[in-house]
VOPAGU-2260 file (C-alpha; in pm, 1 decimal, decimal comma):
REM VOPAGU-2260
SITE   aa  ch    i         X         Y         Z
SITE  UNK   A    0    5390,2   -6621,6   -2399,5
SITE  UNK   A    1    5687,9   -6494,5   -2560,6
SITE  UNK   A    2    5637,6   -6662,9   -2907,2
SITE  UNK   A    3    5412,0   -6399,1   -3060,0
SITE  UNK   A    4    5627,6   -6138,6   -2965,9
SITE  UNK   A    5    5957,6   -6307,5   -3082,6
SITE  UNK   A    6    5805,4   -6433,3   -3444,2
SITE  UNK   A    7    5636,0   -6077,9   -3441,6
SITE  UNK   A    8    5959,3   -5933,3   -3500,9
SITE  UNK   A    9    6197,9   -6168,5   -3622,3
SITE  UNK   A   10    5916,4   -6353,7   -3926,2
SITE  UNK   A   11    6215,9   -6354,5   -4125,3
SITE  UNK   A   12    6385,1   -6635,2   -4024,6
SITE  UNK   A   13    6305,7   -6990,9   -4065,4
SITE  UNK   A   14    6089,6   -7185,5   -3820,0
SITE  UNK   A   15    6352,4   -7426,9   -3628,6
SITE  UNK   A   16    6554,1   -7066,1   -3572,6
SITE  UNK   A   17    6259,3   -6919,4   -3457,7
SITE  UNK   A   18    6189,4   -7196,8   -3187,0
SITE  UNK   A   19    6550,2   -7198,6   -3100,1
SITE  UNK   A   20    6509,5   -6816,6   -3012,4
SITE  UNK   A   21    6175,9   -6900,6   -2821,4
SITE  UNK   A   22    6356,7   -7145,3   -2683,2
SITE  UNK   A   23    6681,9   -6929,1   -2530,1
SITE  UNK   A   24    6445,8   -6622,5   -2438,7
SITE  UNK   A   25    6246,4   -6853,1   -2208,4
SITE  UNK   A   26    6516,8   -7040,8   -2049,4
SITE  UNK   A   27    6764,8   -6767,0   -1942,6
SITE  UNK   A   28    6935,4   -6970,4   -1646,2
SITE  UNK   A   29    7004,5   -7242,8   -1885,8
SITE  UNK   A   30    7159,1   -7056,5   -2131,8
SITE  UNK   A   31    7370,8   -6857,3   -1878,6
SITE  UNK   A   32    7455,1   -7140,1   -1749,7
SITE  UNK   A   33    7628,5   -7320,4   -2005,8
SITE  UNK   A   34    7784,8   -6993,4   -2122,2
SITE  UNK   A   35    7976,0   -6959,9   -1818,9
SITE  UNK   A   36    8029,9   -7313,4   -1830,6
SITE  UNK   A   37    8161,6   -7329,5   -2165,6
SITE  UNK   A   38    8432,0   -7026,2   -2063,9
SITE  UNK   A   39    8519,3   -7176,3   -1680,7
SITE  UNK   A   40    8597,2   -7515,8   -1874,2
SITE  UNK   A   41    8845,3   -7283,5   -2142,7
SITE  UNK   A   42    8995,0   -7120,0   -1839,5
SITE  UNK   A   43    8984,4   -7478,8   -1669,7
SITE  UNK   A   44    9154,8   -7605,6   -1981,5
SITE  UNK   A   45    9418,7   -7305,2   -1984,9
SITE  UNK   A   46    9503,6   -7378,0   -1616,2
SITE  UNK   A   47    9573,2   -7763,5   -1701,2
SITE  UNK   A   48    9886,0   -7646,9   -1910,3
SITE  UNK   A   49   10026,7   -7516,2   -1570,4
SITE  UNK   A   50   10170,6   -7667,1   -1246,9
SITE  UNK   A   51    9854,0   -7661,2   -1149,3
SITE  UNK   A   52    9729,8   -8029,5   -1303,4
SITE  UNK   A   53   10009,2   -8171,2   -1214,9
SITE  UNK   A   54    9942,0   -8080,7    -842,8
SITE  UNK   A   55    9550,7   -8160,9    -854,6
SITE  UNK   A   56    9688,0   -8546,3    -995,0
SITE  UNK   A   57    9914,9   -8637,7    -783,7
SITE  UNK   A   58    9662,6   -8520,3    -509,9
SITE  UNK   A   59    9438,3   -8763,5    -659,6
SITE  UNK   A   60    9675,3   -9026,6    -702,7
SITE  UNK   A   61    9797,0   -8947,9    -301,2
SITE  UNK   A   62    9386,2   -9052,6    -256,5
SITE  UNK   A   63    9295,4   -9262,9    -470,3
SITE  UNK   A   64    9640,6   -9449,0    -547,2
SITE  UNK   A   65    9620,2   -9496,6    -166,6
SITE  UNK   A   66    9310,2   -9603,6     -56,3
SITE  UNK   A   67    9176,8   -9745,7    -355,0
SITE  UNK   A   68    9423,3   -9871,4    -521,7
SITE  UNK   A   69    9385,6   -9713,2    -854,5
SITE  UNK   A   70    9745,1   -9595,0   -1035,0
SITE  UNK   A   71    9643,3   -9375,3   -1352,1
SITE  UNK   A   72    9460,4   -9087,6   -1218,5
SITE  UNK   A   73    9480,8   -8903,9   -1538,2
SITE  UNK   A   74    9133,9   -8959,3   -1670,6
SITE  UNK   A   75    8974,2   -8820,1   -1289,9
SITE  UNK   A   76    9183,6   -8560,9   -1350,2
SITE  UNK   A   77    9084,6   -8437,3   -1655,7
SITE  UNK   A   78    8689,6   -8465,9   -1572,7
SITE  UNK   A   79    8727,3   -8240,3   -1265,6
SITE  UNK   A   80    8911,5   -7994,4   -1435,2
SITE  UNK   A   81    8700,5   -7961,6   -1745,4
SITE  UNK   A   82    8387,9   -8065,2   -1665,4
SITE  UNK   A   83    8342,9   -8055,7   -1220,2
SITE  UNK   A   84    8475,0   -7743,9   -1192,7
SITE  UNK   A   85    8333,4   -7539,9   -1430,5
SITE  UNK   A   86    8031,0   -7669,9   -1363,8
SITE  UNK   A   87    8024,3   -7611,8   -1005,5
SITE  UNK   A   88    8134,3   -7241,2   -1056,9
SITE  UNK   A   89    7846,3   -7200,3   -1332,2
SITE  UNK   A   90    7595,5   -7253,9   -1093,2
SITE  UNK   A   91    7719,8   -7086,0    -841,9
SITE  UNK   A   92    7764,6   -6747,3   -1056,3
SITE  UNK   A   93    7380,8   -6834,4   -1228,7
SITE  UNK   A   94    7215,7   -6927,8    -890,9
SITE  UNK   A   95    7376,5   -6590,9    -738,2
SITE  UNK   A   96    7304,0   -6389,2   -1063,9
SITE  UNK   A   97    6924,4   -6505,6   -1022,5
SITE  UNK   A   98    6898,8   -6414,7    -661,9
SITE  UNK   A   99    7064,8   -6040,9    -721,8
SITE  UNK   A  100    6794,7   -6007,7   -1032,2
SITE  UNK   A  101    6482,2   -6167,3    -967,2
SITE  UNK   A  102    6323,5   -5854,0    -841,3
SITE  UNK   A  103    6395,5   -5638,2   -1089,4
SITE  UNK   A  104    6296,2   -5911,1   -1364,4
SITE  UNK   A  105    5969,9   -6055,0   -1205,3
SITE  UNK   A  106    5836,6   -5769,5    -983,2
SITE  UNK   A  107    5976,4   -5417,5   -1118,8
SITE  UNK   A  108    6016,0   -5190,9    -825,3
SITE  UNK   A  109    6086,1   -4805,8    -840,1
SITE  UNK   A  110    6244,9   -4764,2    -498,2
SITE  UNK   A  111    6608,8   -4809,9    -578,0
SITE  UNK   A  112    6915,2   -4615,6    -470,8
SITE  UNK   A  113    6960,1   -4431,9    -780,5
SITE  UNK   A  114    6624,6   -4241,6    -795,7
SITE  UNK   A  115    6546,8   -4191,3    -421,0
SITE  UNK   A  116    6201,6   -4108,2    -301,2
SITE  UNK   A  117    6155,4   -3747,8    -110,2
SITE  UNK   A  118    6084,1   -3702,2     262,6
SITE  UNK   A  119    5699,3   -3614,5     271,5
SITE  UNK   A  120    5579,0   -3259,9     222,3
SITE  UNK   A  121    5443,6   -3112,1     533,7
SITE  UNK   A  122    5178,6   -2841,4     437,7
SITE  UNK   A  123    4846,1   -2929,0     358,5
SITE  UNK   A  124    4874,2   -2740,3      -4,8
SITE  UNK   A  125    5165,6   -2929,6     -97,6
SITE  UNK   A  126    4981,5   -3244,5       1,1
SITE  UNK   A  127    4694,3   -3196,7    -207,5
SITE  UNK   A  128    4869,9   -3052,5    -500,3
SITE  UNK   A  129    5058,1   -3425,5    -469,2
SITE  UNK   A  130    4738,0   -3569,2    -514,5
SITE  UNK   A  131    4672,2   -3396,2    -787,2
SITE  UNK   A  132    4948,8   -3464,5    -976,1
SITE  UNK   A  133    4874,4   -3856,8    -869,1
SITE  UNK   A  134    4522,5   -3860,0   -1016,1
SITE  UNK   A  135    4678,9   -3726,9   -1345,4
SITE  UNK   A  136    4951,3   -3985,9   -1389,4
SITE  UNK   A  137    4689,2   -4255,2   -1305,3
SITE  UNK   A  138    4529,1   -4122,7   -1614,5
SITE  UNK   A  139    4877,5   -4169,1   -1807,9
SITE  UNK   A  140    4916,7   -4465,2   -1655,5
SITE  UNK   A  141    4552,0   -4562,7   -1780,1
SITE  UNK   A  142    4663,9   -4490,0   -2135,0
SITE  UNK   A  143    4945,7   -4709,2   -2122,8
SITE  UNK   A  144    4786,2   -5021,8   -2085,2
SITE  UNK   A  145    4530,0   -4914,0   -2349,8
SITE  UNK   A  146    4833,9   -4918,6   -2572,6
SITE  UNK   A  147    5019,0   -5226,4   -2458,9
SITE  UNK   A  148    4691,3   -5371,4   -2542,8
SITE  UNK   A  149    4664,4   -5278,9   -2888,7
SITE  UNK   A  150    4765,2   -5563,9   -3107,2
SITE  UNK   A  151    5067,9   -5357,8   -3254,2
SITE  UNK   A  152    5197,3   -5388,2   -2912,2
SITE  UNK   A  153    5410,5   -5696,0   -2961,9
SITE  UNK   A  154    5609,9   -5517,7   -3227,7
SITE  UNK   A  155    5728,0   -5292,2   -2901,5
SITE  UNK   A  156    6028,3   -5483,2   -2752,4
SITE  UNK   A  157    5926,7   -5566,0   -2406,5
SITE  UNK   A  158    6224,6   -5353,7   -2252,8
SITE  UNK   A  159    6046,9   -5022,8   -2410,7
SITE  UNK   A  160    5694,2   -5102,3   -2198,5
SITE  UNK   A  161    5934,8   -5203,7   -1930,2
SITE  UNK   A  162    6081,0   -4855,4   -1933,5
SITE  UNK   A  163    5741,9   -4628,5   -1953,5
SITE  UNK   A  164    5583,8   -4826,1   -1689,4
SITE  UNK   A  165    5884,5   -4789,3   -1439,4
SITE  UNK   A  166    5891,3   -4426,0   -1503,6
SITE  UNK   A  167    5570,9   -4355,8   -1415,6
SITE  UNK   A  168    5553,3   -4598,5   -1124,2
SITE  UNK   A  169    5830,6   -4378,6   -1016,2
SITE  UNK   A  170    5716,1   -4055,7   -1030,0
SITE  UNK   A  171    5360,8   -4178,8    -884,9
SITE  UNK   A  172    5541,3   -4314,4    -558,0
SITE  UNK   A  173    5735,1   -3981,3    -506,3
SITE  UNK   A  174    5400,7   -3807,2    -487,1
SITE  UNK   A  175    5283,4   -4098,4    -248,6
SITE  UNK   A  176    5543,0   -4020,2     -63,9
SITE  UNK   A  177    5529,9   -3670,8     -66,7
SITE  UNK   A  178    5160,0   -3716,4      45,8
SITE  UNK   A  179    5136,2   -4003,0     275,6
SITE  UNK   A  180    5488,2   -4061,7     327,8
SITE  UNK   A  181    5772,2   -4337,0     253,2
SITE  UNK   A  182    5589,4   -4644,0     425,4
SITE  UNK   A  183    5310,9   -4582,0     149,4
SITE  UNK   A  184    5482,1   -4531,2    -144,8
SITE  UNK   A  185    5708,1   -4871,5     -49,2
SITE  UNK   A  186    5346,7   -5056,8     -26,1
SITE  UNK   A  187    5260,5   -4941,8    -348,1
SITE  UNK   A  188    5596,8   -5043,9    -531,3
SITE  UNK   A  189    5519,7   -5393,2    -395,5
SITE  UNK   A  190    5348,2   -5629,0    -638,7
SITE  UNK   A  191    5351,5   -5927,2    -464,1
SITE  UNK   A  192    4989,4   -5973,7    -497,1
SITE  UNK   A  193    4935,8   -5931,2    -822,0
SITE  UNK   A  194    4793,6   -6229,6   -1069,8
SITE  UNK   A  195    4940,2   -6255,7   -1315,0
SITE  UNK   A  196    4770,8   -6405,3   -1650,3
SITE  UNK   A  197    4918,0   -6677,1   -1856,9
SITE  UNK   A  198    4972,8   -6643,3   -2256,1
SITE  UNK   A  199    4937,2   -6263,3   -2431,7
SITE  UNK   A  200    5219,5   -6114,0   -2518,1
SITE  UNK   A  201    5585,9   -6065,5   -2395,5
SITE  UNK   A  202    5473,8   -5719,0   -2227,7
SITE  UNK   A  203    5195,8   -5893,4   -2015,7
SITE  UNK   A  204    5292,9   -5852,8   -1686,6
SITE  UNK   A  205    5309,4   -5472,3   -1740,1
SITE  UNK   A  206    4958,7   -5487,5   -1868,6
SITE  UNK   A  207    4889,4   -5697,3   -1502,0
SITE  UNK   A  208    5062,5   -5475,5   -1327,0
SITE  UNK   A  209    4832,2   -5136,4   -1429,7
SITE  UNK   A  210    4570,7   -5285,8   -1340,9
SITE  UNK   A  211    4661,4   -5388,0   -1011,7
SITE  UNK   A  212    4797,8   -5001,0    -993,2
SITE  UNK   A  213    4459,4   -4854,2   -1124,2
SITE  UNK   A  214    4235,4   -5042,2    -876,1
SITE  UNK   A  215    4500,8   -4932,4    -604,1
SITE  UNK   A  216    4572,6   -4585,3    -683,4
SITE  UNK   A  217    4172,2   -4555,0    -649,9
SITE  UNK   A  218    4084,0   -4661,1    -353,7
SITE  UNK   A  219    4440,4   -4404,1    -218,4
SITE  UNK   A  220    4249,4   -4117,5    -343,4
SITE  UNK   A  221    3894,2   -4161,8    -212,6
SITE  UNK   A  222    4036,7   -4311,8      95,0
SITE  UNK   A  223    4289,1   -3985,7     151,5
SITE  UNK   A  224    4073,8   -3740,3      22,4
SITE  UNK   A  225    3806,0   -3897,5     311,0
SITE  UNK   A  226    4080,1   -3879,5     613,6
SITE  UNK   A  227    4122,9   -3520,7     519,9
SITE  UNK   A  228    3796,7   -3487,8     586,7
SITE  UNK   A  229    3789,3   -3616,3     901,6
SITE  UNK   A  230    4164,1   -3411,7     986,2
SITE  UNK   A  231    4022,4   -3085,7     908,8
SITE  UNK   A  232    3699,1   -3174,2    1129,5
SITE  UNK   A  233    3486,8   -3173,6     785,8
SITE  UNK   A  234    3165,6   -3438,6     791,0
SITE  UNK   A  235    3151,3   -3613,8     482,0
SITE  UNK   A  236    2849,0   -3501,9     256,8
SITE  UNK   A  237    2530,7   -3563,7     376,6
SITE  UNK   A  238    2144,4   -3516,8     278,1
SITE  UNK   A  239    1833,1   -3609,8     483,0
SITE  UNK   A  240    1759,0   -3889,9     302,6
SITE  UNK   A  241    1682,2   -4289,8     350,7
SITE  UNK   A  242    1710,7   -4501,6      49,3
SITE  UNK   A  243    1610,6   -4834,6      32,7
SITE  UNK   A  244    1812,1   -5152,5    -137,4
SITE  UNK   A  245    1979,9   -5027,2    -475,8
SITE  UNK   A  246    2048,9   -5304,0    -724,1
SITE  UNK   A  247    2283,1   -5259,9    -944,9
SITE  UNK   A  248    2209,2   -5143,2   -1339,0
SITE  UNK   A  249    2035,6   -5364,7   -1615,4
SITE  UNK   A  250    2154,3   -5289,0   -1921,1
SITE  UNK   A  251    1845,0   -5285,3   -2158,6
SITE  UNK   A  252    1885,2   -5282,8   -2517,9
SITE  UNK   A  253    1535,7   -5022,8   -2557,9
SITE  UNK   A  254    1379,3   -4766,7   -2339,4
SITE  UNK   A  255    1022,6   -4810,3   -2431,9
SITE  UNK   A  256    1038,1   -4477,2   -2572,3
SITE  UNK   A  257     987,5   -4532,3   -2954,4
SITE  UNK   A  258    1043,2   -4229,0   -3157,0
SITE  UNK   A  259     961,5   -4172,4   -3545,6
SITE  UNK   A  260    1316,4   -3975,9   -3667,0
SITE  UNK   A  261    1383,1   -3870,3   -4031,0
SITE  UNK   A  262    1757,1   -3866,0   -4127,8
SITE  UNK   A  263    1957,0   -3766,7   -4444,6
SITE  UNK   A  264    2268,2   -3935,5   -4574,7
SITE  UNK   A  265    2533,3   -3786,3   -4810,8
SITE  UNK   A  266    2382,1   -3825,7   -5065,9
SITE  UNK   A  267    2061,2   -3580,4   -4974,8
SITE  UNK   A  268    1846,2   -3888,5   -4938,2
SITE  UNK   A  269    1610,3   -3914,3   -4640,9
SITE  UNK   A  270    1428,4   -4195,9   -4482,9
SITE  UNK   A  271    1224,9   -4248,1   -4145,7
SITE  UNK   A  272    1310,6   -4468,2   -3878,6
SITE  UNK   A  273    1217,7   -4525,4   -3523,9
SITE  UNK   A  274    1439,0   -4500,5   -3292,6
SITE  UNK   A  275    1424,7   -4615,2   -2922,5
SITE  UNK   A  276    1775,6   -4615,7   -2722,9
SITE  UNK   A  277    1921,5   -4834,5   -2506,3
SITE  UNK   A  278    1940,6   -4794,4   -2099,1
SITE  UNK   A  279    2089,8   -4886,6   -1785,9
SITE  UNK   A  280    1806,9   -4945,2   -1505,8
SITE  UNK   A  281    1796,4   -4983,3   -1116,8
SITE  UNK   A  282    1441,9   -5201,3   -1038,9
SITE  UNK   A  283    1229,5   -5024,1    -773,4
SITE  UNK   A  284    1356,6   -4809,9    -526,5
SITE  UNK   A  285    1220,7   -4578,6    -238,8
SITE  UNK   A  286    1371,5   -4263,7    -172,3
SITE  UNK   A  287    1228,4   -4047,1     160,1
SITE  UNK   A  288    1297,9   -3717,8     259,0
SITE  UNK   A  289    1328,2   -3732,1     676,9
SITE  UNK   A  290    1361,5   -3346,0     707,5
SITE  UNK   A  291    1106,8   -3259,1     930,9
SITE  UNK   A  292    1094,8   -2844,3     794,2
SITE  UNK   A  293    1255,5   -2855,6     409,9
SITE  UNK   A  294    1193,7   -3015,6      83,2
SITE  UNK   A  295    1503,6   -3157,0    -155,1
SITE  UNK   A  296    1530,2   -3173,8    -513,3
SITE  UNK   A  297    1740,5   -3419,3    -624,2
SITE  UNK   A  298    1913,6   -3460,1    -988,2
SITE  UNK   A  299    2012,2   -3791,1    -965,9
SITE  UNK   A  300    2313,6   -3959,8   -1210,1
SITE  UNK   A  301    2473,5   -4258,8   -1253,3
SITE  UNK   A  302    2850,2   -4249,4   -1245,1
SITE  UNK   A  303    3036,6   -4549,0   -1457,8
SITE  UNK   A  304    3378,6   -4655,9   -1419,1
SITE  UNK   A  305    3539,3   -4889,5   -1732,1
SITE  UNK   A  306    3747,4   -5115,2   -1729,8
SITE  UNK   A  307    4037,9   -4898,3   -1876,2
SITE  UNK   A  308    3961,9   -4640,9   -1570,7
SITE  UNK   A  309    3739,8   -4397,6   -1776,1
SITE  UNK   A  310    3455,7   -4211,2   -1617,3
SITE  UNK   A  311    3121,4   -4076,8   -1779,3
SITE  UNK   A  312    2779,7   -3994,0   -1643,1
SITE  UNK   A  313    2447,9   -4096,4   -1772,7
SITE  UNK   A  314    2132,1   -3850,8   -1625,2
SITE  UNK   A  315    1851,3   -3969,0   -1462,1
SITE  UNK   A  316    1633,3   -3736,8   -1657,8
SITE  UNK   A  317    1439,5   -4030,8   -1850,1
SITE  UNK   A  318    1408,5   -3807,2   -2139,8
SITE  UNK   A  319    1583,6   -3901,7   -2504,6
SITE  UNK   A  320    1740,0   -3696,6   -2813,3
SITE  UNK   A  321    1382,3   -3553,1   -2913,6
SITE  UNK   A  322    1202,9   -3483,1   -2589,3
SITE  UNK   A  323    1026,0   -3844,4   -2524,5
SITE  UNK   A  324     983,7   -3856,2   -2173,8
SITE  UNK   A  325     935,7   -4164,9   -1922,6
SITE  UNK   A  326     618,4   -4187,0   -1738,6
SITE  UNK   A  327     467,3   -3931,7   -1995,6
SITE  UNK   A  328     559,3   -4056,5   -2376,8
SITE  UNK   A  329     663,2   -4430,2   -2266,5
SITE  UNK   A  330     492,9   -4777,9   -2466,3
SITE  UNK   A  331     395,2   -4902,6   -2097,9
SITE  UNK   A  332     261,0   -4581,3   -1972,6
SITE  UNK   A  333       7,4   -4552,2   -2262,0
SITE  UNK   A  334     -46,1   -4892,1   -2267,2
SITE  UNK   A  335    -139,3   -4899,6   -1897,8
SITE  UNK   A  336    -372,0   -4568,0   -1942,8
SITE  UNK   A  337    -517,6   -4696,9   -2206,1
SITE  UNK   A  338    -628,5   -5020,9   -2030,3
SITE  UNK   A  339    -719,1   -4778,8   -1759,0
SITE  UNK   A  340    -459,9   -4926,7   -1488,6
SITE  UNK   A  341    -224,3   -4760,7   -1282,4
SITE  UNK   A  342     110,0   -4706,9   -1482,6
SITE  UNK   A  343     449,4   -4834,5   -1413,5
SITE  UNK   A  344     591,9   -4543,1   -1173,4
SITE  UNK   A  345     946,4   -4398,6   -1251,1
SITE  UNK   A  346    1163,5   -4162,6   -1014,8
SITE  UNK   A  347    1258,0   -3884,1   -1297,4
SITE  UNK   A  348    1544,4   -3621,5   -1237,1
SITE  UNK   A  349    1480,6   -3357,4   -1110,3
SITE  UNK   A  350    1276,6   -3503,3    -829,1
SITE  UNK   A  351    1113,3   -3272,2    -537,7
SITE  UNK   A  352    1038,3   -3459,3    -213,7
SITE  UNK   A  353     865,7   -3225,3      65,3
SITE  UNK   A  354     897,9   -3310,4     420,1
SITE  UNK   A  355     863,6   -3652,9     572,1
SITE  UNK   A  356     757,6   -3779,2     188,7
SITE  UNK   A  357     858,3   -4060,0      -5,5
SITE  UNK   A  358     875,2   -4112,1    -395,3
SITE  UNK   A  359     933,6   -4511,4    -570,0
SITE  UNK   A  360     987,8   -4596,1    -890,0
SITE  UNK   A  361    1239,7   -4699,8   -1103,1
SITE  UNK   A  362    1559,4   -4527,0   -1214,0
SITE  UNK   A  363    1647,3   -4531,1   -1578,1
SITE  UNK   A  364    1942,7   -4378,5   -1733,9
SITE  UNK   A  365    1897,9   -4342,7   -2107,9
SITE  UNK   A  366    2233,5   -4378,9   -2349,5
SITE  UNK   A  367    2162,9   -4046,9   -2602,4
SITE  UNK   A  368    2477,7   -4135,9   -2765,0
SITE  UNK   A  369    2241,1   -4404,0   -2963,6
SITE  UNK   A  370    2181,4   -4169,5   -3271,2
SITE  UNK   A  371    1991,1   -4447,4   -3419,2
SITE  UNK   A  372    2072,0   -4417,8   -3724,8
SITE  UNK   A  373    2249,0   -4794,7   -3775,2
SITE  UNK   A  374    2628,6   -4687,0   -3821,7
SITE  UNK   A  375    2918,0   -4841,8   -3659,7
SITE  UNK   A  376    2883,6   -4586,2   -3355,9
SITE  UNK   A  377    2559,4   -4717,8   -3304,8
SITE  UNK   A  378    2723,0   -5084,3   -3285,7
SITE  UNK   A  379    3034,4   -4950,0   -3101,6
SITE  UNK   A  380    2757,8   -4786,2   -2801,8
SITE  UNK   A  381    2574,6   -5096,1   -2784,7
SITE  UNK   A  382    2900,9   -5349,3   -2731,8
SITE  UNK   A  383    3109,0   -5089,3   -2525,0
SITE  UNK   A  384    2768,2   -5106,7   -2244,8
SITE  UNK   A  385    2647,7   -5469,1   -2327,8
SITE  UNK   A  386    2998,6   -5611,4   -2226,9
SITE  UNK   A  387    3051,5   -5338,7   -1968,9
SITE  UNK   A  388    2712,0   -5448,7   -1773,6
SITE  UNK   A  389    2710,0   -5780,9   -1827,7
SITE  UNK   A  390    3037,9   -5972,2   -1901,0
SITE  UNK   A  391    3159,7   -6252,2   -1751,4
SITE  UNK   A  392    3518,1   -6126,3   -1661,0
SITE  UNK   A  393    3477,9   -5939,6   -1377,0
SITE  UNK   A  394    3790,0   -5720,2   -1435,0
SITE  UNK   A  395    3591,4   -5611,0   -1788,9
SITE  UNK   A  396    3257,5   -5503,0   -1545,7
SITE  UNK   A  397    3159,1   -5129,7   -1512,3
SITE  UNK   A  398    3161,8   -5017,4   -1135,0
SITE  UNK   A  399    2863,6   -4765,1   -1078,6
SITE  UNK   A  400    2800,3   -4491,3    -834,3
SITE  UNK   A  401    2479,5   -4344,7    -779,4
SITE  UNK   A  402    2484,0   -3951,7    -748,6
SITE  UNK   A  403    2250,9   -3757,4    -603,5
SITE  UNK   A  404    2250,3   -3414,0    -575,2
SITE  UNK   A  405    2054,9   -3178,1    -392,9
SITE  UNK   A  406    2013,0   -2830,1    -616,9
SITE  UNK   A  407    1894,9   -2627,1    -299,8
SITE  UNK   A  408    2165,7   -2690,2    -104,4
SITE  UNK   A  409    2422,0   -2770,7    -344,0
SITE  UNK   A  410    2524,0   -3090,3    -145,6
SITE  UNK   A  411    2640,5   -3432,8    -322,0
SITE  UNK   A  412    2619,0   -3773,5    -202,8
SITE  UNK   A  413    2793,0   -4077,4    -382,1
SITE  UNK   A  414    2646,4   -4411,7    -344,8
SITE  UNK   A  415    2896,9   -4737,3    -406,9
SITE  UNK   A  416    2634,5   -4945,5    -624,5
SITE  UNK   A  417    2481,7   -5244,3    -567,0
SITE  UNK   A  418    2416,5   -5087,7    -179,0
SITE  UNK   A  419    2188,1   -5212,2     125,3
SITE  UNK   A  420    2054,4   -4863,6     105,7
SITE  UNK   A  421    2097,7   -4516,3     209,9
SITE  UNK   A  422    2041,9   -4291,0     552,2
SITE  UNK   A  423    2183,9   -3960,3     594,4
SITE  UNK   A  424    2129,3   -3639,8     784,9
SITE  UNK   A  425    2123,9   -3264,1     733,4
């Protein structure tokens, strides 16, 4: 773990010294230990030049002359003063040292008597600008372990990342406290369930540690912002719908929507290509409107969370760069009218339900930042959502919400996704 980081900055010296410094950065206790032993024994050896020796031998000759019969002494004497006693002490001094800093080593914690957390603020304005504040050091704190994971990162020393994440640990659990008070912020500060990863480099248990603070500092937001709600006798949004089952996204690599585009390098040359972007698709769904006296219409988006704690939306228009629409300008559709069967049926955004109606279909969110054009942002949009839909790390996996909004009303409901469905009121 701490060999790439070590050889990173010190590929000057030889090999066997660069194992020998792997060596003493990952045994601490050992070194320490013989340290002190090495300078108890010289004090040891200092105190056997006074009256001191010559009281610890004849104690051991009063013993051992005694009972056992021995007569010279001298050589028991001189292993318990250099070597038993120093010993002894070293361990004692290492074992205490490691007790006194094992926190502050292994599980970094910002509550400590030097920077001490505020009482909690008490009007509601206060509280919320708190929050604030939170969700923009979450963002900071988002960036950081984008840059700890750069591969330049080991050429950091480990105290620096060490430093940058305790600072804004710190200043996050004030504002915890300030908003939910001291109980919560000491929760936060505690990382004993964090897991952490073997190998990477000398930093990674920073790295572990913002991501265990980026899932948690979340789920404190939605789940505040949701009891203050419920404090200042607000319902949480609501629309008259009932949704069935909502799978989670496919990530598709093509749309079905082939278009014929003409582009023009540098150089003034054109050529034609045709283009059809990738997607993200929820299979069938059926959305009803249980009003019994107003229609809705509904512009429905898909919110994605990244691994690094980014957010985007993708629109549930169905429509790409140059006005192909689903359901209208789509392979299947024509195919299907062609052959004179009923096409596949899509649930485009905007949507207008009238009373006691229902709509099904499929929701597709097309990826328009697929130019098309085969450069390296074309390759960079189709890894970035191939991985983020479909990896096998889970902690790499987007997490989706479904919006929905009604334009009438001006109401929005968020939908965790996969979900069992959806039933509201208003």
């Amino acid at each position: 773990m701490h060999t790439q980081g070590t050889r990173g900055r010190f590929n000057w010296m030889p090999p066997i010294l660069q194992r020998v410094l792997d060596w003493v950065r990952t045994h601490p206790k050992v070194v320490g230990g013989g340290v002190l032993w090495a300078l108890f024994s010289w004090l040891s050896a200092e105190l056997s030049k006074t009256i001191f020796f010559d009281w610890l031998k004849s104690l051991l000759f009063d013993f051992f002359g005694r009972w056992l019969g021995i007569i010279d002494v001298t050589w028991l004497t001189y292993l318990i003063v250099h070597f038993v006693l120093p010993g002894a002490f070293a361990i004692m001094v290492v074992r205490w040292m490691a007790r006194r800093m094992s926190s502050p080593i292994t599980v970094p914690n910002a509550l400590d008597a030097s920077r001490p957390i505020p009482a909690p603020s008490v009007s509601a304005e206060q509280r919320q600008q708190n929050l604030n504040e939170i969700a923009q050091l979450r963002e900071q704190l988002s960036e950081l372990r984008i840059a700890m994971e750069r591969p330049d990162a080991v050429n950091t020393p480990r105290e620096k990342w060490e430093d940058n994440y305790l600072g804004l640990q710190h200043e996050i659990a004030k504002r915890i406290a300030a908003v939910a008070g001291t109980a919560e912020a000491t929760v936060y500060v505690t990382h004993g369930n964090v897991e952490l990863r073997q190998g990477g480099p000398p930093h990674q248990i920073y790295i572990d540690m913002c991501v265990r603070d980026l899932d948690y500092l979340l789920k404190f937001i939605h789940d505040y912002s949701r009891r203050e709600q419920r404090r200042n006798g607000t319902h949480e949004a609501s629309l008259p719908l009932s949704i069935t089952k909502i799978d989670a996204p496919s990530y598709s690599k093509y749309s079905g929507l082939p278009t014929k585009v003409r582009f023009t390098n540098q150089a003034g040359e054109s050529k034609e290509a045709e283009v059809d972007p990738p997607n993200l698709g929820i299979r069938e769904v059926f959305i009803s409107n249980t009003s019994l006296t107003r229609s809705v219409t509904l512009k429905i988006s898909l919110v994605i969370l990244d691994k690094d704690g980014r957010s985007h939306k993708l629109t549930g228009e169905g429509r790409n760069s140059w006005g192909m629409v689903l359901g209208h300008n789509d392979r299947a559709t024509r195919t299907f009218q062609k052959l004179g069967a009923p096409p596949p049926s899509y649930i485009v955004s905007p949507v207008t339900i009238a009373p006691q109606q229902t709509v099904r279909g499929a929701l597709t969110f097309i990826i328009n930042m697929f130019s098309g054009d085969g450069g390296a942002d074309d390759e960079q949009v189709i890894s970035y959502y191939a991985k983020g839909s479909s990896s096998t790390k889970k902690e790499q996996l987007f997490r989706y919400t479904l919006e929905i909004e009604d334009v009438v009303s001006g109401v929005t409901i968020a939908i965790p996704l996969p979900s069992d469905g959806y039933k509201g009121h208003g």
